[in-house]
Structures are given as C-alpha cells and as structure tokens.
PDB file with one MODEL, atoms N, CA, C and O in Angstrom:
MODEL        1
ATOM      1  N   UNK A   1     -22.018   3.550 -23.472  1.00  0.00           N
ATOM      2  CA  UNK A   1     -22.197   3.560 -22.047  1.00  0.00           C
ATOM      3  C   UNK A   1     -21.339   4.631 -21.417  1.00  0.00           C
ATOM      4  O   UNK A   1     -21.321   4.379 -20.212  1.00  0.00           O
ATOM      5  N   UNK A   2     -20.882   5.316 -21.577  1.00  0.00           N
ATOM      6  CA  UNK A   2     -19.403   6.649 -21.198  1.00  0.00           C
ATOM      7  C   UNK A   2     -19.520   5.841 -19.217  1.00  0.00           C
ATOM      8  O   UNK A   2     -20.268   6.178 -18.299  1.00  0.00           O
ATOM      9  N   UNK A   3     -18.741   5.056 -19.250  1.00  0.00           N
ATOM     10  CA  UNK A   3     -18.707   4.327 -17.352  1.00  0.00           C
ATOM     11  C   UNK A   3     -17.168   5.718 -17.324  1.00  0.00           C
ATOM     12  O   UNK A   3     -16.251   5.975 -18.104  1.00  0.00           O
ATOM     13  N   UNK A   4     -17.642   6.302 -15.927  1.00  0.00           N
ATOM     14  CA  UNK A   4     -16.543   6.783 -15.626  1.00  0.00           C
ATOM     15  C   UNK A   4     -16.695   6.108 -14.280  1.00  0.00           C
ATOM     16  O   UNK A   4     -17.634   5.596 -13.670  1.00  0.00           O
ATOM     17  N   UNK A   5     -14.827   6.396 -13.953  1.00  0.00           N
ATOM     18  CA  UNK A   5     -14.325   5.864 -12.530  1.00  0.00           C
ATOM     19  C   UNK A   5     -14.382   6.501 -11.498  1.00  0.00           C
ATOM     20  O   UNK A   5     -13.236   6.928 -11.355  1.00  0.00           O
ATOM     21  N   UNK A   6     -15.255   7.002 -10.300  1.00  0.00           N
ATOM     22  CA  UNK A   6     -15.248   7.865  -9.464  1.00  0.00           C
ATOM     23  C   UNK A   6     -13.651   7.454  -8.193  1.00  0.00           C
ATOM     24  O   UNK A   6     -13.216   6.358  -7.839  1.00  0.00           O
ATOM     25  N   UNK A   7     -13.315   8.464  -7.935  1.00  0.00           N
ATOM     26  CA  UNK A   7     -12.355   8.075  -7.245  1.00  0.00           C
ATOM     27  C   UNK A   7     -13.146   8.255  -5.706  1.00  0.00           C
ATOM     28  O   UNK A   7     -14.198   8.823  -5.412  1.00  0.00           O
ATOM     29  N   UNK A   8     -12.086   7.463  -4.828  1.00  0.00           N
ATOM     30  CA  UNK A   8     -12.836   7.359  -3.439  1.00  0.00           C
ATOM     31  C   UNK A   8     -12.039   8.039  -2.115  1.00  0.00           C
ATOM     32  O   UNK A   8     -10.835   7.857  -1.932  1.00  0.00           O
ATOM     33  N   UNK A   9     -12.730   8.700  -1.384  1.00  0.00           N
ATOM     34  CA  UNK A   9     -12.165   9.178  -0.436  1.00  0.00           C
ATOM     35  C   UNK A   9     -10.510   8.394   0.496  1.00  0.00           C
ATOM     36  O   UNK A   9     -10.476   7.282   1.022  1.00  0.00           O
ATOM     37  N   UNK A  10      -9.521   9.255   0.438  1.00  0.00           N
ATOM     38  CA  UNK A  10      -8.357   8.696   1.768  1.00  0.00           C
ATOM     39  C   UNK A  10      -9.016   7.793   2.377  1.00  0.00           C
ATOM     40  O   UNK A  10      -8.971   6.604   2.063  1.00  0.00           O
ATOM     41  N   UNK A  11      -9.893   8.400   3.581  1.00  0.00           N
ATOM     42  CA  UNK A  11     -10.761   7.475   4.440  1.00  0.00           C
ATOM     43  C   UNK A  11     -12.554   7.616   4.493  1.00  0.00           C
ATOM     44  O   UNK A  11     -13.240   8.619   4.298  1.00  0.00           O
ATOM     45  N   UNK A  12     -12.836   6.683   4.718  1.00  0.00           N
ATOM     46  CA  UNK A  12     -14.344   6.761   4.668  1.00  0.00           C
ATOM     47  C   UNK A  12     -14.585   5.486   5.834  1.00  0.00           C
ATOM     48  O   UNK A  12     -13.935   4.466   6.061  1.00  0.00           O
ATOM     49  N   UNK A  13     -15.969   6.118   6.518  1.00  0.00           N
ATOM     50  CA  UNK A  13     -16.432   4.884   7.373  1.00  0.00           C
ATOM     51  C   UNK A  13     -16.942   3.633   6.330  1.00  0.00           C
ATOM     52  O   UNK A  13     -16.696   2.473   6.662  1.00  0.00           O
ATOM     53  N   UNK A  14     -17.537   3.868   5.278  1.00  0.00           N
ATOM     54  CA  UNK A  14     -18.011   2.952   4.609  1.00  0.00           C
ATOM     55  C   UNK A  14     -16.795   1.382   4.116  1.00  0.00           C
ATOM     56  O   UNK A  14     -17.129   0.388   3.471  1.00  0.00           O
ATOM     57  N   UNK A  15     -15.301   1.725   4.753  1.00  0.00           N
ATOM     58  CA  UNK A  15     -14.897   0.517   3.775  1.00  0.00           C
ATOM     59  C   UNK A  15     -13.855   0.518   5.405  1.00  0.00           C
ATOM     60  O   UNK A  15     -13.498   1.351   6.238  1.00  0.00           O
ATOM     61  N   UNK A  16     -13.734  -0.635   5.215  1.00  0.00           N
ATOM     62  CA  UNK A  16     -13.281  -1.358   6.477  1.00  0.00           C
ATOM     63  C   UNK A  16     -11.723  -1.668   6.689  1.00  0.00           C
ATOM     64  O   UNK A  16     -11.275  -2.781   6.413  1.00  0.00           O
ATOM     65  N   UNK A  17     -10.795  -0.483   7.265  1.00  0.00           N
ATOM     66  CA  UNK A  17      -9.585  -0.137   7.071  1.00  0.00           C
ATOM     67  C   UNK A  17      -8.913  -1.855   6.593  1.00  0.00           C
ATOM     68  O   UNK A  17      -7.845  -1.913   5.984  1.00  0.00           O
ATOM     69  N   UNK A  18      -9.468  -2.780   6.855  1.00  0.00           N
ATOM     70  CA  UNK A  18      -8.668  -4.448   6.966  1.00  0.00           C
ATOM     71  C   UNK A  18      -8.970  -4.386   5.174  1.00  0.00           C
ATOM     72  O   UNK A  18      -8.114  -4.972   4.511  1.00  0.00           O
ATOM     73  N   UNK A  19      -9.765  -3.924   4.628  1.00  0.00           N
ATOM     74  CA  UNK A  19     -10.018  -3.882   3.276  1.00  0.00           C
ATOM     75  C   UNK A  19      -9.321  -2.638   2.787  1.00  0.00           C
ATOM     76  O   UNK A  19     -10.220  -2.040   2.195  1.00  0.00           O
ATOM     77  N   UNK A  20      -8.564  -2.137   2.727  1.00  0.00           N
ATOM     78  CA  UNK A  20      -7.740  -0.667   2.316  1.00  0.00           C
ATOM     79  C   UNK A  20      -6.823  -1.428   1.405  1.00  0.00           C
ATOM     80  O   UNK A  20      -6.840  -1.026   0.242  1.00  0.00           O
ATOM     81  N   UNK A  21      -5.926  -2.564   1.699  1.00  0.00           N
ATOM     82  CA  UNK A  21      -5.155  -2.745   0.770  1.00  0.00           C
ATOM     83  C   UNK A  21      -6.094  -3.598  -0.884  1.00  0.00           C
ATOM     84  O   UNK A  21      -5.761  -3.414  -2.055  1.00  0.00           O
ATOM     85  N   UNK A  22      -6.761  -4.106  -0.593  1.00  0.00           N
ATOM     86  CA  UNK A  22      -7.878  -4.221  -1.368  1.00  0.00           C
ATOM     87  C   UNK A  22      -8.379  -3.613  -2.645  1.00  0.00           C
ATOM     88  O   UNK A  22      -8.321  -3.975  -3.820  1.00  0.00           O
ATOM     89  N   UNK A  23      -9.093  -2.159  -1.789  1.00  0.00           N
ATOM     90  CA  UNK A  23      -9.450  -0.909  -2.633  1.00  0.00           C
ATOM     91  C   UNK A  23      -8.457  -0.513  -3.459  1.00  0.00           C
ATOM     92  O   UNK A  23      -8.464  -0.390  -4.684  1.00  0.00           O
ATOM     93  N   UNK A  24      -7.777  -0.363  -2.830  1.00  0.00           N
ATOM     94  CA  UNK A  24      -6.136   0.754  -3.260  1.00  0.00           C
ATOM     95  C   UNK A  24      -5.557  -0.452  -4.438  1.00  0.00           C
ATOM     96  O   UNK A  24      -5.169  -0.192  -5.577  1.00  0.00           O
ATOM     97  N   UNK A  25      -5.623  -1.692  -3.855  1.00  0.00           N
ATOM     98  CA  UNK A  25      -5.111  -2.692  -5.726  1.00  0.00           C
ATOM     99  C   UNK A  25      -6.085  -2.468  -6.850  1.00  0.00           C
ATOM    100  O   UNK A  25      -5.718  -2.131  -7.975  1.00  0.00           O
ATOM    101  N   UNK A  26      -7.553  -2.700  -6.449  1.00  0.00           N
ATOM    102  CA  UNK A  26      -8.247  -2.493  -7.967  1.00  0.00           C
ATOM    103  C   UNK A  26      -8.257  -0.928  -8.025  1.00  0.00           C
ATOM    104  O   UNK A  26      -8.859  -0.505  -9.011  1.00  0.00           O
ATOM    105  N   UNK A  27      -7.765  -0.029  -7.252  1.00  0.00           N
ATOM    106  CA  UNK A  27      -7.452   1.368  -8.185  1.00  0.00           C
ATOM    107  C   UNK A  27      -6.946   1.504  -8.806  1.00  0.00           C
ATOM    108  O   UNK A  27      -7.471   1.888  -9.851  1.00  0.00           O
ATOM    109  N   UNK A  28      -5.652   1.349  -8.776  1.00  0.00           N
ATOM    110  CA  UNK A  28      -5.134   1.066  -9.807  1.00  0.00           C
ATOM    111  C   UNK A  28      -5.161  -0.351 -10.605  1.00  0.00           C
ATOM    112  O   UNK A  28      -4.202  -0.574 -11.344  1.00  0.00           O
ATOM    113  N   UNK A  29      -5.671  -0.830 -10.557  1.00  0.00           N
ATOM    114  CA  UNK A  29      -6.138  -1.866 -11.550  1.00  0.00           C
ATOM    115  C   UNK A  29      -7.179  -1.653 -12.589  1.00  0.00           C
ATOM    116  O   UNK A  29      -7.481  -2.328 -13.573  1.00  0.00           O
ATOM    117  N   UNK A  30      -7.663  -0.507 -12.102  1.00  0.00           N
ATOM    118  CA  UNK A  30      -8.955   1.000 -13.334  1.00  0.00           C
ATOM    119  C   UNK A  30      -8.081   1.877 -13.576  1.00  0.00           C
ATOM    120  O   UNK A  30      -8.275   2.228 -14.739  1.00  0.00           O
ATOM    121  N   UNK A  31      -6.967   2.605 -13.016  1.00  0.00           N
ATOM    122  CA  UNK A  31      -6.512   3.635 -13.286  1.00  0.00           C
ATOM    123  C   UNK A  31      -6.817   3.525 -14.740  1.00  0.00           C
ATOM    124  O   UNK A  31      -6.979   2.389 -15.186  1.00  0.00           O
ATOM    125  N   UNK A  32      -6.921   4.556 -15.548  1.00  0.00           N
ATOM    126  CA  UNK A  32      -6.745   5.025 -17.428  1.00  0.00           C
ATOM    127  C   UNK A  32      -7.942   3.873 -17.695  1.00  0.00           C
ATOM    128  O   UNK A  32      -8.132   3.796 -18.909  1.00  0.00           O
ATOM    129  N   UNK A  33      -8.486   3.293 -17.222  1.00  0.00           N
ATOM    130  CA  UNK A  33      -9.719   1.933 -18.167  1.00  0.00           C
ATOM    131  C   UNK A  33     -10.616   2.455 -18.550  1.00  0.00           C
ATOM    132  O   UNK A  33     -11.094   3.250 -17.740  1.00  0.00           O
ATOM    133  N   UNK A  34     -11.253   2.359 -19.741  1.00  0.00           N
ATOM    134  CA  UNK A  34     -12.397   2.801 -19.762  1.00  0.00           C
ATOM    135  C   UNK A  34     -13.521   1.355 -20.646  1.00  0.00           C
ATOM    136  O   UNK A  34     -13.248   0.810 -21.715  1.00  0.00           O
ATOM    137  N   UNK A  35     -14.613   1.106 -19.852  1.00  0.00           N
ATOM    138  CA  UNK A  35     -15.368  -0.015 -20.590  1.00  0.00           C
ATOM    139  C   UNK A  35     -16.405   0.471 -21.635  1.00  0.00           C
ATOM    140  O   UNK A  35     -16.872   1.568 -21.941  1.00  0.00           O
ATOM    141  N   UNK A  36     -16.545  -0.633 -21.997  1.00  0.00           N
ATOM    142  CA  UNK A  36     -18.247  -0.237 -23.241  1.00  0.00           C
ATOM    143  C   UNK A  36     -18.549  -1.029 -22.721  1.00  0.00           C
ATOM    144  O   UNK A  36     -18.065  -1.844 -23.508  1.00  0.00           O
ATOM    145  N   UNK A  37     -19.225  -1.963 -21.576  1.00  0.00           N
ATOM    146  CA  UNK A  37     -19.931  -2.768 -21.436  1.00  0.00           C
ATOM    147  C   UNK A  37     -19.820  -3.201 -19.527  1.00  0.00           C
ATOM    148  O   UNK A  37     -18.853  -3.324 -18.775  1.00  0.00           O
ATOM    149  N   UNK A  38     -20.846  -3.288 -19.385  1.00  0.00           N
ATOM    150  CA  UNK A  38     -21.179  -4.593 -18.156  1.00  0.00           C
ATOM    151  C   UNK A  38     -20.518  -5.359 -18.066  1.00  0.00           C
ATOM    152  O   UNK A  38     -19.879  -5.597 -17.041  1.00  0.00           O
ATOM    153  N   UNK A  39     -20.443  -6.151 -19.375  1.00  0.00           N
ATOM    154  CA  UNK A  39     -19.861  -7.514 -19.584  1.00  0.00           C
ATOM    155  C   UNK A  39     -18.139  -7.608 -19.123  1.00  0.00           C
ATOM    156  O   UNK A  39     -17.466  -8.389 -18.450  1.00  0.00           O
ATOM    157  N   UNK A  40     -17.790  -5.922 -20.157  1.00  0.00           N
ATOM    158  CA  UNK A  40     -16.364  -6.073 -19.724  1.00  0.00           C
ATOM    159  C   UNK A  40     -15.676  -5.355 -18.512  1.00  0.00           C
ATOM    160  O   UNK A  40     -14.445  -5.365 -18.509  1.00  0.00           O
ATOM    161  N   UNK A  41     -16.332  -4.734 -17.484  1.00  0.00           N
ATOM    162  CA  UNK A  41     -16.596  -4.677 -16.132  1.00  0.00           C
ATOM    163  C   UNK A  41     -16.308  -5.925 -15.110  1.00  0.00           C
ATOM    164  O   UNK A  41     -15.461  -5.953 -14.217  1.00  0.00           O
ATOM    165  N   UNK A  42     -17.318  -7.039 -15.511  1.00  0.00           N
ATOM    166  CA  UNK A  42     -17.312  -8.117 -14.710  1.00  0.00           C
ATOM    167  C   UNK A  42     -16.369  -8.857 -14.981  1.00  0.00           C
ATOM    168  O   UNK A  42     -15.572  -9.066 -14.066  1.00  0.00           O
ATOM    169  N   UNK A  43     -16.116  -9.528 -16.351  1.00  0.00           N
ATOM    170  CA  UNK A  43     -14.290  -9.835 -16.782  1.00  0.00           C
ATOM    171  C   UNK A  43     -13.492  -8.789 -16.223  1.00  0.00           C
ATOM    172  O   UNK A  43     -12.953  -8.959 -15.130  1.00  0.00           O
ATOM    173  N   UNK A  44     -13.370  -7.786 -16.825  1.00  0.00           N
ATOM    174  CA  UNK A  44     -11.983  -7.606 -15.492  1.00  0.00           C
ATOM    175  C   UNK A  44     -12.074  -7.386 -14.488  1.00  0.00           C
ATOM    176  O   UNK A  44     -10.915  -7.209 -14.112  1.00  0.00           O
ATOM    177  N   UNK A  45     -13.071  -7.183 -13.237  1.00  0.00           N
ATOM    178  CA  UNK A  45     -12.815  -7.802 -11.862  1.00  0.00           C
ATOM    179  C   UNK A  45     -13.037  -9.138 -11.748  1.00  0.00           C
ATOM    180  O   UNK A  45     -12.923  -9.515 -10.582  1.00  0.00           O
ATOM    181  N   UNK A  46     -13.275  -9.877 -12.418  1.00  0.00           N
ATOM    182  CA  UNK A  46     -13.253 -11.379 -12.149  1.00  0.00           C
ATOM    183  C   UNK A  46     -11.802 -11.496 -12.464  1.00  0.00           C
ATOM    184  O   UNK A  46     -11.134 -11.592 -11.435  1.00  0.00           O
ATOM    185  N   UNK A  47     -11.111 -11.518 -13.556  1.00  0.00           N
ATOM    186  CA  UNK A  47      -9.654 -11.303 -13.472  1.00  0.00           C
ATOM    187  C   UNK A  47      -8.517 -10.773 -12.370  1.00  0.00           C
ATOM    188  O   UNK A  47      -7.414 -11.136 -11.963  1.00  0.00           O
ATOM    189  N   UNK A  48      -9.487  -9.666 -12.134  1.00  0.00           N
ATOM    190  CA  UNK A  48      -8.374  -9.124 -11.159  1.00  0.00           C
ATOM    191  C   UNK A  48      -8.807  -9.745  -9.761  1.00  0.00           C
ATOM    192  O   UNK A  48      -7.980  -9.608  -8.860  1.00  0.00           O
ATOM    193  N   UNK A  49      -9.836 -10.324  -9.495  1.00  0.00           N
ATOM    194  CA  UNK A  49     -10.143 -11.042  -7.790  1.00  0.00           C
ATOM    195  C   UNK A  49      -9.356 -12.573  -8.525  1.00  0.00           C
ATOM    196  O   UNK A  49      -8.667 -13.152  -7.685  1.00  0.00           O
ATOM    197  N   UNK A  50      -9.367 -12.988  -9.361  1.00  0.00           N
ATOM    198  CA  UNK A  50      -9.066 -14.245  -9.791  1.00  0.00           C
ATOM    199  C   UNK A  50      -7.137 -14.771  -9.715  1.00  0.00           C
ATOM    200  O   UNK A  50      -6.558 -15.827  -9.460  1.00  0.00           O
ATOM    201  N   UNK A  51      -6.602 -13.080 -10.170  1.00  0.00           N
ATOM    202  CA  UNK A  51      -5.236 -12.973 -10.420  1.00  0.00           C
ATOM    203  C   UNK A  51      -4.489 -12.988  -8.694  1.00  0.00           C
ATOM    204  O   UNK A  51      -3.298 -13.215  -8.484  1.00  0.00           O
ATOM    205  N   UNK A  52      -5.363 -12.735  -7.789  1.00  0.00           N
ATOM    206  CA  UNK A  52      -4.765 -12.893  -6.520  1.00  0.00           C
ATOM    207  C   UNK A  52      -4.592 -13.880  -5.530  1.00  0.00           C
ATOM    208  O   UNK A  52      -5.509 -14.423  -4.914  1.00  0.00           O
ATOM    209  N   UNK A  53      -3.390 -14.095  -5.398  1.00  0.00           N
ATOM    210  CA  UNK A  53      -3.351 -15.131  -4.154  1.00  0.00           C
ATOM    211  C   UNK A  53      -3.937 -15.490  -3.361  1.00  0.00           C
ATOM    212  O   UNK A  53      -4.888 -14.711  -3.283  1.00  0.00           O
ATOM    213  N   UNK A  54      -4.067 -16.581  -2.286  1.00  0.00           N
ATOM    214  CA  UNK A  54      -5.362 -16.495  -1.103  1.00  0.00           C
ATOM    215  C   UNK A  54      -4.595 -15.860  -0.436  1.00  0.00           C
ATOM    216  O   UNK A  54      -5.265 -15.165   0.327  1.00  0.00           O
ATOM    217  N   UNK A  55      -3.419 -15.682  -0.269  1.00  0.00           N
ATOM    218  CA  UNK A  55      -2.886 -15.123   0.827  1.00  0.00           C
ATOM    219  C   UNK A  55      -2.913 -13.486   0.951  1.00  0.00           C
ATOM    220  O   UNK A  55      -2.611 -12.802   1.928  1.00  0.00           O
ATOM    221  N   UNK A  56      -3.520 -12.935  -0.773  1.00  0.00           N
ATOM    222  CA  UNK A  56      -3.005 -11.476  -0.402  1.00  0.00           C
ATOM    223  C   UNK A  56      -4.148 -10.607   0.634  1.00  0.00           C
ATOM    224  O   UNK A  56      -3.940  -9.424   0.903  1.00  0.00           O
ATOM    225  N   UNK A  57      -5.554 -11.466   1.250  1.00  0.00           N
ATOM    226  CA  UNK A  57      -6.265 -11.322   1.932  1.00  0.00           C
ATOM    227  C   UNK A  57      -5.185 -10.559   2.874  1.00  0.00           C
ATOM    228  O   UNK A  57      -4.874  -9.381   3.052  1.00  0.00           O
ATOM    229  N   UNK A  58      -4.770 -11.813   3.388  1.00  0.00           N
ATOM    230  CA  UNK A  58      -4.152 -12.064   4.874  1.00  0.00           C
ATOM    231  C   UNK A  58      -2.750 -11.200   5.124  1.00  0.00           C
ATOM    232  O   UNK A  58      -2.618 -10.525   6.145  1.00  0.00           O
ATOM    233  N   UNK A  59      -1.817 -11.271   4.206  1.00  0.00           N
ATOM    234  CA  UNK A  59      -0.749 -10.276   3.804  1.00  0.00           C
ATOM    235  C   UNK A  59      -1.101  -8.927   3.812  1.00  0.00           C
ATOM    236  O   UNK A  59      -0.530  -8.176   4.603  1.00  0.00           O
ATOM    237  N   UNK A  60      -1.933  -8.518   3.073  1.00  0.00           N
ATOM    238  CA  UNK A  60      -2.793  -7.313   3.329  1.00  0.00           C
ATOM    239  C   UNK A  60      -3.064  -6.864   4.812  1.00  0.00           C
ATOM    240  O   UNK A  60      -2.512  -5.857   5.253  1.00  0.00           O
ATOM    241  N   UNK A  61      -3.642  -7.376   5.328  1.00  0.00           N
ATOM    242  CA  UNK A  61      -4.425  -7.208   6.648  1.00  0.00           C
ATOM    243  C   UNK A  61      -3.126  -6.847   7.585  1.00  0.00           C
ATOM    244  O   UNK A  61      -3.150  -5.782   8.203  1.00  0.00           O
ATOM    245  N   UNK A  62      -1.894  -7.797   7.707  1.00  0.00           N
ATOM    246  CA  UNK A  62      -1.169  -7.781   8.676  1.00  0.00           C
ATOM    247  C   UNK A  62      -0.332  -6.586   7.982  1.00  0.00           C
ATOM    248  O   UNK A  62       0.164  -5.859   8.843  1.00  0.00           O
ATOM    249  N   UNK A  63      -0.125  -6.300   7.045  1.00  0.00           N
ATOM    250  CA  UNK A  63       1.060  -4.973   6.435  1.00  0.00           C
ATOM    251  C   UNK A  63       0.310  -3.723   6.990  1.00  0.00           C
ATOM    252  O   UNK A  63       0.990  -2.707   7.136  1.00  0.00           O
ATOM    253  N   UNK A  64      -0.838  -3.686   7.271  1.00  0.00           N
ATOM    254  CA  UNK A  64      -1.644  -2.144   7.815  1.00  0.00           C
ATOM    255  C   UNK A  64      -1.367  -2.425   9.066  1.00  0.00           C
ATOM    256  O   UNK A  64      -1.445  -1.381   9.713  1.00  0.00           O
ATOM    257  N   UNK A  65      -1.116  -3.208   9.648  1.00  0.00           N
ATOM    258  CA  UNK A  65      -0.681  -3.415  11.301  1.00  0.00           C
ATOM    259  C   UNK A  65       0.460  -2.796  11.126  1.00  0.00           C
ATOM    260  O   UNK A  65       0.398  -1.639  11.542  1.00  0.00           O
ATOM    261  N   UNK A  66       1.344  -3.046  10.741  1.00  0.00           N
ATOM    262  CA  UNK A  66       2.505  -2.831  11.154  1.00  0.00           C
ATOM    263  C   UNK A  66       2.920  -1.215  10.567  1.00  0.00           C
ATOM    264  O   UNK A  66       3.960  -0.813  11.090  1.00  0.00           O
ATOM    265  N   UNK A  67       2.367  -0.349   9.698  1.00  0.00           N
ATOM    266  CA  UNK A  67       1.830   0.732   9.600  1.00  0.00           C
ATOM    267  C   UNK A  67       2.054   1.832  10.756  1.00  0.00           C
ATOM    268  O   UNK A  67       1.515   2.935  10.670  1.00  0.00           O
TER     269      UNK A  67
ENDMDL
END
C-alpha cells in the first residue's frame, strides 16, 4: 500500500481553529509511521482518540483562547 502522510497547511478554512489542538496531536502521533494496511490505520487512530481524556476536548479549546 506505500500510505504516505501529507502534511497540512499552518491555517486552512477547512479545520476549525477550536480543532487545531486536535490536528497538531495526531501529527505528531504519524510523525515517522508508516502503515501496510487500512486495518492498521484505524487501530492507531482508534488508539490515539481512545488514549485521550474527555477533557482534552475542552482543555484544548480554552489554551487557544488564551493564545
């Protein structure tokens, strides 16, 4: 499957600055990864949405306020 990681613009209208801290964790949460599969794609973002607090929503959101 050769999956490469496209990297994503500083800013873009497409992602919703309250979601920035978000993006920016599973970037580096791919940084150096490389998959052979779908399968192991969906395991590790199920891992990595799974490995987070409920709160890091909300923690997130208010740390770009204060920015």
């Amino acid at each position: 499957y050769g999956w490469d990681v496209l990297s994503h613009p500083l800013y873009s209208l497409d992602i919703a600055p309250c979601a920035y801290h978000l993006y920016r964790a599973l970037q580096h949460s791919l940084k150096n990864k490389e998959f052979d599969s779908l399968e192991e794609i969906k395991s590790h973002l199920t891992a990595f949405f799974e490995g987070k607090p409920k709160s890091f929503n909300k923690c997130g959101i208010f740390y770009l306020s204060e920015k």
